[in-house]
N, C-alpha and C positions, 0 to 999 in steps of 0.2 A: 651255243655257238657265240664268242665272244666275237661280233662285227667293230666292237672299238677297241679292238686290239690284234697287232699283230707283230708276227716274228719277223726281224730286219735280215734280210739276204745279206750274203758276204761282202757284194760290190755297194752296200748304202755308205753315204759319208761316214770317216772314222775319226773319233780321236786320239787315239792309242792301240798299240797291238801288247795284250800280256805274255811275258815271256816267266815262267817260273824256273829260273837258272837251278843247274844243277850243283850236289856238292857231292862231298867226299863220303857222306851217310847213305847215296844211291846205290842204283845200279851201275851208274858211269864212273864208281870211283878210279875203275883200274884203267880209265880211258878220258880221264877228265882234261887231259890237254886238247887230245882231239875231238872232244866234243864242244871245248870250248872255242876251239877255233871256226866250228860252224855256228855256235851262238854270235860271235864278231862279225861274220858276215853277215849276220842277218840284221844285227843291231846296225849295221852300214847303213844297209839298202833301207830299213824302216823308218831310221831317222833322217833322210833326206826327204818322207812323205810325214811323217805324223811321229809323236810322241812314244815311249815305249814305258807301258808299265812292269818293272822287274822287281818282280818277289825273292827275295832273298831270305839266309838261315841270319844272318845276324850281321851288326855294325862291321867286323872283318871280313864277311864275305864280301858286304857293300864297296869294302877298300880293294881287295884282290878284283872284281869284278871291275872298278873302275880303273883299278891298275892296268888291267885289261884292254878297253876301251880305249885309254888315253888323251884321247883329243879331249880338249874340252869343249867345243862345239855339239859331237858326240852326247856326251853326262847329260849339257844344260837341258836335253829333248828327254831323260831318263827321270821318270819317278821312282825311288826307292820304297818298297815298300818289305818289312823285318816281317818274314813271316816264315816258321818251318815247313818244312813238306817232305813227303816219303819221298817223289819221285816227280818227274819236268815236264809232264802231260797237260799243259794247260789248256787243251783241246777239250779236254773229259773232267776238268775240275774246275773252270771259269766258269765265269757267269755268261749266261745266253741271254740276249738281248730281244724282247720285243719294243713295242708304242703301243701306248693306253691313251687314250683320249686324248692322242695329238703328242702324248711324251713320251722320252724312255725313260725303263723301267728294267731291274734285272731279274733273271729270274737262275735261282741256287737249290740246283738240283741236286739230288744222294747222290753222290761217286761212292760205289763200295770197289771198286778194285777190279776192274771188269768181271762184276760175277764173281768178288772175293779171291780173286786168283793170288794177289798181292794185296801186303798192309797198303790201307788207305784213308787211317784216321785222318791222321793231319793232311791228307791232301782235299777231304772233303769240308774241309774246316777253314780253307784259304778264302775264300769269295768270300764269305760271313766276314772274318777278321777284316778281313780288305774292305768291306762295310761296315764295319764299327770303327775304322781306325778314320772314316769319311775320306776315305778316296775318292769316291763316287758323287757325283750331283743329283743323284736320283735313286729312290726308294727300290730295295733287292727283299726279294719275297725266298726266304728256304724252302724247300718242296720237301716232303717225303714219300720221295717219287724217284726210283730210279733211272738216269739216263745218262748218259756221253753224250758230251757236243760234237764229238765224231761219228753221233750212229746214226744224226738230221742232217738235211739237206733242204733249205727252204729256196723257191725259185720267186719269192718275193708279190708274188699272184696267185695268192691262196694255197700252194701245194706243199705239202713235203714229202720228200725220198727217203726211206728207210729200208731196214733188213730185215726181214722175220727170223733169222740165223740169230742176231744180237736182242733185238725189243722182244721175241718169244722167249727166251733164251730162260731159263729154270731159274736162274742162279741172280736174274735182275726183277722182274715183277710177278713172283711166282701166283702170287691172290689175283692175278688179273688178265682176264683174254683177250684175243685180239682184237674183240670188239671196245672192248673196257679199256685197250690202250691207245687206239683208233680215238677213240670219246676225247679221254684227258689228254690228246694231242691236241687235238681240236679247241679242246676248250683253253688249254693252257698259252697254245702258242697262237692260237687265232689265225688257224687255216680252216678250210673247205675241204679238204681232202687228204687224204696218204695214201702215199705209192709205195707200195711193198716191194721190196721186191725176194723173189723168194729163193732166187740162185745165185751164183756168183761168189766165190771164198778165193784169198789166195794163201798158198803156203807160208808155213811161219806167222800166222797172224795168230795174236793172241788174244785178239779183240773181240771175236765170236761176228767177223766181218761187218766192222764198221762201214757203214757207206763211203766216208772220204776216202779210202785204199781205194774204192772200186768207182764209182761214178758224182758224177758234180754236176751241180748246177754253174754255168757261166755267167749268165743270165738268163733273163724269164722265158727264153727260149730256144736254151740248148741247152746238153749234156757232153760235156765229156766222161771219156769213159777206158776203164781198161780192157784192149784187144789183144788177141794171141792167134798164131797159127797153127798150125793141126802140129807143127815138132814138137812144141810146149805141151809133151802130153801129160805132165801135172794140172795144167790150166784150162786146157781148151774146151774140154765138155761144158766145164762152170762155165766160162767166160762165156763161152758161144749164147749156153742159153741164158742167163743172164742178159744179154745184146737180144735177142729175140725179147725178152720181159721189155726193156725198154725201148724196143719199135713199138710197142701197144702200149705205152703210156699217154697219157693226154693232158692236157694241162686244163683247166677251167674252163674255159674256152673252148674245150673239145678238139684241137688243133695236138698234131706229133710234134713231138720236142726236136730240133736238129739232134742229128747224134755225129760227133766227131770223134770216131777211136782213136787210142794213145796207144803208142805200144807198149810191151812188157821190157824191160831190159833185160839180158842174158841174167840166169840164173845167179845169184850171189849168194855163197854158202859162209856161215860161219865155222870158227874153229870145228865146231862138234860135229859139221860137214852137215847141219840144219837151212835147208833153204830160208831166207829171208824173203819177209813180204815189201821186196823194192817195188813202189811203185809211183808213176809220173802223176797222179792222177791228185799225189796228197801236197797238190799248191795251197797258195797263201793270196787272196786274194787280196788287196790295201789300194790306199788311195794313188791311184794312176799308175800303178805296177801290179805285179802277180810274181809271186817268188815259186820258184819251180825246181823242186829237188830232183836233180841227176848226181850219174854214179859213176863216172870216169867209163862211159860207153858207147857204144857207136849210136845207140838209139835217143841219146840225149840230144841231139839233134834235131831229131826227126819230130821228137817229143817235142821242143820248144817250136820249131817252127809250124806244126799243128797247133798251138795254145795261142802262137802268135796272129794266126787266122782268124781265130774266135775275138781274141783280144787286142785288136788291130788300133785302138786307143789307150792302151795301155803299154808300158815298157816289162818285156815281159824279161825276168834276171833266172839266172842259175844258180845256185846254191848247191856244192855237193852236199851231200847227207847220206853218204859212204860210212862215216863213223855212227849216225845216228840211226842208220838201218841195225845195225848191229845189237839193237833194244826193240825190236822189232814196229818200229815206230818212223816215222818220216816229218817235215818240217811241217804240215799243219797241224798236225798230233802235234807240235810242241809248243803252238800257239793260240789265240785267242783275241781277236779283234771286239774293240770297244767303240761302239759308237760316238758319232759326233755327240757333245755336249753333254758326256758324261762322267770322262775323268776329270775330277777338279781341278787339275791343273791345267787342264790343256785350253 
């Protein structure tokens, strides 16, 4: 048990949020206007708080992209950083952040493609690069260890939330049991504990149910969470017991987490008539805001003024991600927060 070190929750000071833009070599190529039009929103709202680190394929994309942008007040908050990539996940291919002995530190885990589902060399090769090229102010350790930064949930007081659907899952640490994944959580990320949880999936996720789709820490003392009612009868068995799994969670402390449910928004099919895993729950935590993906529907409402509850010091913004669900992913799956005092520029 590493006690001089630990993993930083979403709400610790930031200095940057990484956005790994997309291109024309993705999956968004047939959709790259409308996906880039929710990248500009979000470059907005980010650069009014903190710097934004964006990985790009090359000096032309860095042009189109700032072509993009425009402002130049905008750009001057924007680190460029020339790096290829399969695909725009910087949730599950950034670096995760703990403190070691009072610093931070990054820590560059295997991305193989959740479970090899998709190519993901060069997506697992981005943080490395992005630490040789010294972006960073502080030493990044590679793991060969597989994990997504969408499949943890730390509440910043020893705990973290996970999925036994994703961290059991065959296809990511097949040499090692729950016990053995339990350990090198512990050890790696410097908590006290992990919360399983063992229910809970939503349709169209490709992710083998990463936590951020289904539940979050807000702070060291609530969860939001995704709810449903008995008509969602795609959802409602999972999600019920799932919400039962976390009334019996506890924090260190021995104390229940608040639980505030979010709702589900009406069902949203793609072309191929595949439900999509839209959901409220995959915000963006940042400094003195929280970005909150809605889908042009009644419940985005309901949705932000529940988050607004929790996060009553913060401004809490909407972002459709209507185009971005369509990859089966949502706006914190396309982000990655960098702590204070560790992108070099900032």
């Amino acid at each position: 048990m590493h006690t001089h070190r630990h993993i930083l929750p979403e709400w610790a000071p930031q200095s940057a949020v990484m956005l790994t833009w997309p291109h024309d070599k993705t999956d968004w190529q047939d959709k790259l206007e409308a996906v880039e039009s929710v990248y500009l929103a979000m470059v907005k709202e980010i650069c009014k708080h903190e710097q934004l680190l964006i990985v790009c394929r090359d000096t032309q994309q860095q042009q189109h992209i700032e072509h993009i942008i425009k402002q130049a007040e905008l750009i001057n908050r924007c680190v460029f950083a020339l790096v290829d990539s399969n695909d725009s996940w910087a949730r599950d291919h950034g670096p995760i952040s703990i403190i070691e002995h009072g610093k931070p530190r990054l820590l560059d885990f295997t991305f193989n493609g959740w479970g090899k589902k998709y190519a993901a060399e060069k997506d697992n090769a981005i943080s490395r690069q992005l630490a040789d090229m010294q972006i960073f102010d502080c030493p990044l350790d590679s793991l060969d260890f597989i994990l997504e930064g969408g499949s943890i949930e730390a509440d910043g007081n020893g705990s973290l939330m996970t999925t036994e659907l994703c961290l059991l899952s065959a296809t990511r640490n097949p040499d090692l049991s729950k016990v053995d994944i339990t350990e090198r959580l512990k050890q790696l990320l410097g908590v006290e504990q992990v919360l399983w949880l063992s229910q809970g999936h939503l349709c169209g996720d490709d992710t083998d149910s990463h936590i951020d789709t289904l539940a979050r820490f807000c702070n060291e003392d609530s969860i939001a969470y995704c709810s449903c009612n008995e008509s969602d009868r795609d959802h409602y068995v999972a999600l019920k017991a799932m919400e039962d799994e976390l009334k019996q969670f506890r924090n260190r402390q021995g104390q229940a987490y608040k639980l505030q449910p979010l709702p589900l928004p009406s069902p949203i099919y793609n072309e191929q008539g595949q439900r999509l895993p839209a959901s409220y729950v995959n915000f963006l935590i940042i400094n003195h805001a929280v970005l909150v993906p809605v889908y042009d529907d009644p419940m985005d409402e309901v949705a932000l003024l529940n988050l607004q509850q929790i996060f009553y010091d913060r401004d809490v913004i909407a972002i459709n991600c209507l185009p971005i669900i369509q990859q089966y992913g949502s706006l914190h799956c396309l982000t990655m927060q960098i702590p204070a005092q560790v992108l070099h520029h900032a």
